[in-house]
C-alpha positions in Angstrom: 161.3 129.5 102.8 158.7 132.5 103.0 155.2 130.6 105.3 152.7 131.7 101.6 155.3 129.6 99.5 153.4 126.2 99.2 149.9 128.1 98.9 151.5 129.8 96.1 153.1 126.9 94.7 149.4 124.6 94.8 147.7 127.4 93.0 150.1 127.5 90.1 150.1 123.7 89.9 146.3 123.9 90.2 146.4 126.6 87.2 149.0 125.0 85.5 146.3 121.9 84.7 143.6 124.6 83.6 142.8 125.3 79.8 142.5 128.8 79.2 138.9 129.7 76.3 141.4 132.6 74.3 139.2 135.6 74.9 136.3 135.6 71.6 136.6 139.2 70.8 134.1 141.0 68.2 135.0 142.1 65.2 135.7 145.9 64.6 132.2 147.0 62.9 132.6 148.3 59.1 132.3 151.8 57.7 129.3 153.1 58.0 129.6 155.4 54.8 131.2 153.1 51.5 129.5 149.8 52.8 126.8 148.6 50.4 124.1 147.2 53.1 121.9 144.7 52.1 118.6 144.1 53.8 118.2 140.7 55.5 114.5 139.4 54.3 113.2 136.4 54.7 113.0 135.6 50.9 115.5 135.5 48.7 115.0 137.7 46.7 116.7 138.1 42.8 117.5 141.8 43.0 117.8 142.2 47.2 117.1 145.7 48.4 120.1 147.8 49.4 121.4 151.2 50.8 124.7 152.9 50.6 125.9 156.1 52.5 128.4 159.1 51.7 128.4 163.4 51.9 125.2 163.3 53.7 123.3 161.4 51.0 121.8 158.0 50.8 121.2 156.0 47.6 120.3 152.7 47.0 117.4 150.1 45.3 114.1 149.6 47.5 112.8 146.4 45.4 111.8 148.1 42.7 112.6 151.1 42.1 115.9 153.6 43.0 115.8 155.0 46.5 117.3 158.6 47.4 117.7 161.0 49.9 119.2 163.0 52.2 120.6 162.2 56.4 122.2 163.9 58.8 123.9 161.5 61.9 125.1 162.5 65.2 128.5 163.6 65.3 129.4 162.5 68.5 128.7 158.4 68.0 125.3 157.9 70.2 123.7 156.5 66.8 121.0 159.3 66.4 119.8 159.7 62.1 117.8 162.1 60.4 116.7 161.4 56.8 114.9 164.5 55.2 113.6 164.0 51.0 113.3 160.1 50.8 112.1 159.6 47.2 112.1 156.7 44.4 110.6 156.5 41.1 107.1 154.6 41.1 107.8 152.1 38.9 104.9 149.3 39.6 106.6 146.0 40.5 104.8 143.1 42.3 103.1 143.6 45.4 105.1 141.4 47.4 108.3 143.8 46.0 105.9 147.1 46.6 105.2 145.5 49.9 108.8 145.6 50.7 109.9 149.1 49.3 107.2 151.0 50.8 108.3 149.7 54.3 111.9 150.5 53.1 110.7 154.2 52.6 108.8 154.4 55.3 111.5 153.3 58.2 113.6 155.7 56.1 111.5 158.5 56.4 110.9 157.6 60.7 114.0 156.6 61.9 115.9 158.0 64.5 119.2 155.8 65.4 121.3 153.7 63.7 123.5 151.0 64.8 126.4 149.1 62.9 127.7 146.2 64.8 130.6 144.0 63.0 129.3 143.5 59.4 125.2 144.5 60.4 123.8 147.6 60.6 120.4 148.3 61.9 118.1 151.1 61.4 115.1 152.2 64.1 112.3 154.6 64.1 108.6 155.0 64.6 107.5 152.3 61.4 109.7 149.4 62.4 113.6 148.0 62.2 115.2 147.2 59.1 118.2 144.7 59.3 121.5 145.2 57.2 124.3 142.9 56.5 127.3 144.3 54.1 127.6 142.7 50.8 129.9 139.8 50.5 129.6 139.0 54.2 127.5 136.4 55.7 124.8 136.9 58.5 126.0 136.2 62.6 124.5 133.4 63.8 121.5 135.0 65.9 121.9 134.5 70.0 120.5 131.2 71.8 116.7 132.7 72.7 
């Protein structure tokens, strides 16, 4: 019998009486383009603000009114975005929904990456973060602070 046999043979006993966690993996993230993102707000609101990508443009409702424009994104995956002619009609809603619109269109008009992660996407420049989640899916649970 080899000398490393009954080491051997009390590690596999020893493993044998472990439970394995299975591995929690991530989910793939969704399409970027044909994904209707909602933005996560603190109210609920009755018409919810959201965007939706394709061909370079971006359309979508800001509150109030339509939203529309133009983006260019990296083509190499680092998460870099341009929007160029961000524009909605100025239909006069509340001023929480104004509020709300005009900090839609004015992240728009700033940002510089974006990041999609499972069913959120997340948007970054100069005037803030907005928050996405894709319609029809529910929110992570946010990390343990």
């Amino acid at each position: 019998m080899n000398r490393h046999a009954p080491i051997v043979l009390a590690v596999l006993f020893a493993l044998a009486g472990c439970e394995f966690a299975p591995v929690k993996r991530e989910p793939p993230p969704l399409p970027f383009t044909g994904t209707k993102w909602m933005l996560v707000t603190e109210r609920k609101l009755e018409r919810p603000p959201y965007l939706e990508f394709g061909d370079g443009a971006v359309t979508g409702f800001g509150g109030c009114n339509r939203v529309m424009g133009r983006y260019v994104q990296d083509a190499v995956g680092a998460g870099a975005i341009v929007f160029s002619s961000i524009a909605s009609a100025r239909m006069m809603c509340e001023p929480v929904l104004m509020t709300i619109e005009d900090r839609i269109l004015a992240v728009l008009r700033s940002s510089t990456s974006v990041h999609v992660k499972a069913n959120t996407m997340q948007l970054d420049g100069s005037a803030g973060t907005l928050r996405f989640i894709a319609e029809g899916t529910d929110l992570p649970p946010l990390p343990p602070k």
